[in-house]
Backbone as a printed PyTorch tensor [residue, N CA C, xyz], in Angstrom:
tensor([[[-11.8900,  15.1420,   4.4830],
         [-11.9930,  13.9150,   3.7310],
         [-10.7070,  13.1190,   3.9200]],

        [[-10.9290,  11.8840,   4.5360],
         [ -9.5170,  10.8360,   4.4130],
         [ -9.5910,  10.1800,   3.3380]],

        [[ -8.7520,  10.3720,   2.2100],
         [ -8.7890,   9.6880,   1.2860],
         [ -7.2670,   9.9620,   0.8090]],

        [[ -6.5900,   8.8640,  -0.0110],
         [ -5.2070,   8.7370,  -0.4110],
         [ -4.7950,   8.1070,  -1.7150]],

        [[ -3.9680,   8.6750,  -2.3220],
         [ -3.7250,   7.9810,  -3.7160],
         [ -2.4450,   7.7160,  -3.4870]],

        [[ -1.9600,   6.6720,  -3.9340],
         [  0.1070,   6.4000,  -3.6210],
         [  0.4480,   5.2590,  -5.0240]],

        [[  1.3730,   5.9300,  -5.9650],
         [  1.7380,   5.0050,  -6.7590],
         [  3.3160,   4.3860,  -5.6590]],

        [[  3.3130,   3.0990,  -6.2670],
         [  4.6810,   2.0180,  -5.7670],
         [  5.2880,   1.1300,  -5.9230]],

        [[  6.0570,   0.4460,  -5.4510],
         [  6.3110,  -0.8580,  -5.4600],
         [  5.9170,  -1.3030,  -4.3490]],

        [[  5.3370,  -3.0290,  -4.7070],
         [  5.2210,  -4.2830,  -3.3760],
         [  6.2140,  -4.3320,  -3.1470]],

        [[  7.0740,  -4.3530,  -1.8080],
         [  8.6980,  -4.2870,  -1.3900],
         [  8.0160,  -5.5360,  -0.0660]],

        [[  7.2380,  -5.4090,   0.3440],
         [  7.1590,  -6.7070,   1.4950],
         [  5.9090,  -7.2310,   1.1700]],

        [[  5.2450,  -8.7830,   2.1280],
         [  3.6400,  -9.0720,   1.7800],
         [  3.9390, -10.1380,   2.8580]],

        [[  2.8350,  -9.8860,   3.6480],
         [  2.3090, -10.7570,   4.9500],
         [  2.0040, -11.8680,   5.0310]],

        [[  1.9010, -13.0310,   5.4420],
         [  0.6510, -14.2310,   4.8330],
         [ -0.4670, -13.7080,   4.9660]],

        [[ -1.3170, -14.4260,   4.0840],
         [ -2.5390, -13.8230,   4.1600],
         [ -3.8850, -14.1410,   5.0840]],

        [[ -4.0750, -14.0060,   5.7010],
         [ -4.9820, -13.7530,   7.0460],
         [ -6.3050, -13.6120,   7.1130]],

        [[ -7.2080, -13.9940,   7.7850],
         [ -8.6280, -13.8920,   7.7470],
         [ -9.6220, -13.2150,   8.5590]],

        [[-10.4900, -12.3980,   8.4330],
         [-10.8060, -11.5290,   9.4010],
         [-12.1890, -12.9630,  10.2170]],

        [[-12.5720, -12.7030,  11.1480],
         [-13.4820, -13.8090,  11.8190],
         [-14.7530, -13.7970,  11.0670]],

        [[-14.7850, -12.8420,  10.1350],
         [-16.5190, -12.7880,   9.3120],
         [-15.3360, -13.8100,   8.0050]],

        [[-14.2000, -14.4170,   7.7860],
         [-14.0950, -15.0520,   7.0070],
         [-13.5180, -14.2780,   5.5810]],

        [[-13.1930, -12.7710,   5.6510],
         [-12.7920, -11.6940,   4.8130],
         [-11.4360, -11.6270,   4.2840]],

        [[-10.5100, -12.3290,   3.2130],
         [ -9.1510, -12.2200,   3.0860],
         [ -8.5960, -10.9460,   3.8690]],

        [[ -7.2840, -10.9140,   4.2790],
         [ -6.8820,  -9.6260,   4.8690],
         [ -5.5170, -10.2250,   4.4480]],

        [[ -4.8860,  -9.1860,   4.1110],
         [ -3.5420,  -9.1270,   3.4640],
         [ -2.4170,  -7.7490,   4.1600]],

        [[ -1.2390,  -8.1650,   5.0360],
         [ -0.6750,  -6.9940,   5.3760],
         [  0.8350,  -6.4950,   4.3340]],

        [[  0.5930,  -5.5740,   3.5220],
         [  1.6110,  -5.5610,   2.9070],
         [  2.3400,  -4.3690,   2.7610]],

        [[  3.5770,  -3.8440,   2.2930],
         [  4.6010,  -2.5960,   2.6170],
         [  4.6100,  -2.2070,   1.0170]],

        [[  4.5370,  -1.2380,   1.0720],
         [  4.4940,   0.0480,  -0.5050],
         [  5.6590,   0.7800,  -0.0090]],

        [[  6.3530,   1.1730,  -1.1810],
         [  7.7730,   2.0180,  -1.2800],
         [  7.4540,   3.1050,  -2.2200]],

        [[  6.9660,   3.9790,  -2.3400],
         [  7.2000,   5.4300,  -3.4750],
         [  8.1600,   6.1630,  -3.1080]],

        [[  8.5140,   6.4610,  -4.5430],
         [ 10.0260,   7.4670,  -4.7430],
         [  9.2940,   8.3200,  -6.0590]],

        [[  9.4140,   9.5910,  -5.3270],
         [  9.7610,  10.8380,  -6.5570],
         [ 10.0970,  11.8200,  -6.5730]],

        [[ 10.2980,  12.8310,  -7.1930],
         [ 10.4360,  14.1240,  -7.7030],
         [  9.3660,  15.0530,  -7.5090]],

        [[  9.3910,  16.2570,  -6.4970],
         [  8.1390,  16.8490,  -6.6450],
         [  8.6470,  18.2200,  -6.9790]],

        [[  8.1030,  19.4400,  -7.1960],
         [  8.9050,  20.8840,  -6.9680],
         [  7.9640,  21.6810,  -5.9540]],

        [[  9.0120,  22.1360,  -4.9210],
         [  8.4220,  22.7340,  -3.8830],
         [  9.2960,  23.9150,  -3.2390]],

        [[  8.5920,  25.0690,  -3.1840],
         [  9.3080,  26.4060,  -3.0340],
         [ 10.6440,  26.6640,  -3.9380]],

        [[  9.9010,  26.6630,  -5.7270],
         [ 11.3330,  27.1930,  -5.9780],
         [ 11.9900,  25.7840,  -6.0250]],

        [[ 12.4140,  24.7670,  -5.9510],
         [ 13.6090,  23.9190,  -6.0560],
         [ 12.6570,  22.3010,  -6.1830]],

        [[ 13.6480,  21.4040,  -6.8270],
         [ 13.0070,  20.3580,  -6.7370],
         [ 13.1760,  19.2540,  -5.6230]],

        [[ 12.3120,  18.2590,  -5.2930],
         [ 12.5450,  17.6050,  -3.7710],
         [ 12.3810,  16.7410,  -4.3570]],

        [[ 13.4360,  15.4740,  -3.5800],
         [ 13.0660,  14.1940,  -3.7510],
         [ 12.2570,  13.5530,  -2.2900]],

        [[ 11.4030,  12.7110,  -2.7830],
         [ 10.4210,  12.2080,  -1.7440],
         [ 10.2040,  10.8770,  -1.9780]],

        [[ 10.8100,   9.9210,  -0.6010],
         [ 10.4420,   8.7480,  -0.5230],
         [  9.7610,   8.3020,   1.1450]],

        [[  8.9220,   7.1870,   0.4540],
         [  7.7880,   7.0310,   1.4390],
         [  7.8270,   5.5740,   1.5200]],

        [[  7.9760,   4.9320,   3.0100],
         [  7.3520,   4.0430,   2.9630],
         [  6.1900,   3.6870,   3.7260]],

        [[  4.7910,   2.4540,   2.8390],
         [  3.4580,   2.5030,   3.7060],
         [  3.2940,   1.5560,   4.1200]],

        [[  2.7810,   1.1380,   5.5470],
         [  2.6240,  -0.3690,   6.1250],
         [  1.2480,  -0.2450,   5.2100]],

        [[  0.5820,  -1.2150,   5.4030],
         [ -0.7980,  -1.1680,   4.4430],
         [ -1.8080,  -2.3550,   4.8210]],

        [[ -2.9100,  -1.9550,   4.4180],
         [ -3.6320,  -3.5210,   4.2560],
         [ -4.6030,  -3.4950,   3.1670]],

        [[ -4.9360,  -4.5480,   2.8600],
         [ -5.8610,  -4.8820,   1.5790],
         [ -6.9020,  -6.0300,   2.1980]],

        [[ -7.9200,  -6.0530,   1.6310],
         [ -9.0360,  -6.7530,   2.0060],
         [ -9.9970,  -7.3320,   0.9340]],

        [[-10.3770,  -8.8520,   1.1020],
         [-11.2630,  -9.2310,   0.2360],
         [-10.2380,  -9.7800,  -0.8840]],

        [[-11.0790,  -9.1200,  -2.6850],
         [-10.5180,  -9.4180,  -4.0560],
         [ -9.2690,  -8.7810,  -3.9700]],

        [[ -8.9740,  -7.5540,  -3.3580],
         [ -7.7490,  -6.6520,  -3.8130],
         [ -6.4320,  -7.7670,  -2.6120]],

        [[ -6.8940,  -8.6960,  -1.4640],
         [ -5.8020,  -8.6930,  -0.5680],
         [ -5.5110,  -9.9580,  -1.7940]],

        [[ -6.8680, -10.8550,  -2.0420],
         [ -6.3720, -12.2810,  -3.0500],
         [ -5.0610, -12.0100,  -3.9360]],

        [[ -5.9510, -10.7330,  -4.3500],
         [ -5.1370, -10.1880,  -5.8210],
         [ -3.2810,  -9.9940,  -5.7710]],

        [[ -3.3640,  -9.1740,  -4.5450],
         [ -2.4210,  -8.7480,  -4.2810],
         [ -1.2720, -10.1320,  -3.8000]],

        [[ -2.0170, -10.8940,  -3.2900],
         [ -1.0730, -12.0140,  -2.8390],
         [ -0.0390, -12.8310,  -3.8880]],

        [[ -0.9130, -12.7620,  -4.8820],
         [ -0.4850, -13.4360,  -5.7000],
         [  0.9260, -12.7670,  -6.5460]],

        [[  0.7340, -11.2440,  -6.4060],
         [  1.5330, -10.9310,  -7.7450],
         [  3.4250, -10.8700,  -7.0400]],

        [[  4.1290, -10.5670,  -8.0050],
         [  5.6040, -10.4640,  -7.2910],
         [  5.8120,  -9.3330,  -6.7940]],

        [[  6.9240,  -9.5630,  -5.3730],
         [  7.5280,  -8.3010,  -4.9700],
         [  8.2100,  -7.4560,  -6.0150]],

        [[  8.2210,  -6.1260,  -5.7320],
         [  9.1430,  -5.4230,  -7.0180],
         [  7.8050,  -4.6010,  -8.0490]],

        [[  7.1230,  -5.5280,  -8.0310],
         [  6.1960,  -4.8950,  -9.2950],
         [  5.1180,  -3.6830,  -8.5440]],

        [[  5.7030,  -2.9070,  -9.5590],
         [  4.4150,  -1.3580,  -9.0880],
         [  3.0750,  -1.7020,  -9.5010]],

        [[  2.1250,  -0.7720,  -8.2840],
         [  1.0910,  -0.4250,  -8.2040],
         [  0.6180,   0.4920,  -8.1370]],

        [[ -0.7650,   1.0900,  -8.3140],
         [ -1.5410,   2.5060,  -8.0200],
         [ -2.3640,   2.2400,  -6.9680]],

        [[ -2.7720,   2.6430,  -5.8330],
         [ -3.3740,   2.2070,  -4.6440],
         [ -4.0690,   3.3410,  -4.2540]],

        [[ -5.2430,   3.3980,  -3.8950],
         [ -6.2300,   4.0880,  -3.5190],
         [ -6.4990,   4.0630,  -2.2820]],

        [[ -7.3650,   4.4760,  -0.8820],
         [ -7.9050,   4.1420,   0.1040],
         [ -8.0530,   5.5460,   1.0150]],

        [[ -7.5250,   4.7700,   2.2690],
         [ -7.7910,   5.8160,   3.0910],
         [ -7.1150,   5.9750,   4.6540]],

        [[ -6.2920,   6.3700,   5.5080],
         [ -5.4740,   6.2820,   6.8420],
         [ -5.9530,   5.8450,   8.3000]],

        [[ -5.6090,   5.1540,   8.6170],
         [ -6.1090,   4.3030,   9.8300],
         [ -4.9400,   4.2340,  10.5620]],

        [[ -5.3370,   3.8280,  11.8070],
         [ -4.4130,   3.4370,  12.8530],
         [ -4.5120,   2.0470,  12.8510]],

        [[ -3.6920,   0.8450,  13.0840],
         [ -3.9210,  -0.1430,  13.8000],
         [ -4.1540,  -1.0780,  12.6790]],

        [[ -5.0940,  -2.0620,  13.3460],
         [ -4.8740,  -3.3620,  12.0560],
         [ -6.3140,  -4.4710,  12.8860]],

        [[ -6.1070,  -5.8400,  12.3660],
         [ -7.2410,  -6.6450,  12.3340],
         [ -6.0510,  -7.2970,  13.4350]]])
């Protein structure tokens, strides 16, 4: 199953772009930082995700400010529109 959950911050955001069926497409960068415990000791883990959003979620996303966290759902791909 490809499927992914990532809490974050918006740290970058693309202009927003149109797929040729006319579909918002939005390219934007997620930053997570945390604390996990693994073998015995605790780890810090930071990630950053190139990303894309599509449709209501790319509108949505366009609009709000860099900095502000999100919970993001989906799934891993190669490549882009």
């Amino acid at each position: 199953m490809n499927q992914v959950q990532l809490s974050g911050v918006l740290v970058e955001r693309d202009a927003m772009r149109y797929t040729p069926a006319g579909l918002p497409a939005l390219g934007f960068i997620v930053q997570h930082s945390s604390q996990v415990h693994d073998v015995h000791a605790q780890r810090k883990v930071d990630v950053t995700v190139k990303s894309m959003a599509f449709g209501a979620v790319a509108e949505r996303l366009a609009a709000q400010p860099l900095g502000s966290s999100w919970k993001f759902s989906g799934f891993l791909a190669n490549g882009g529109i």
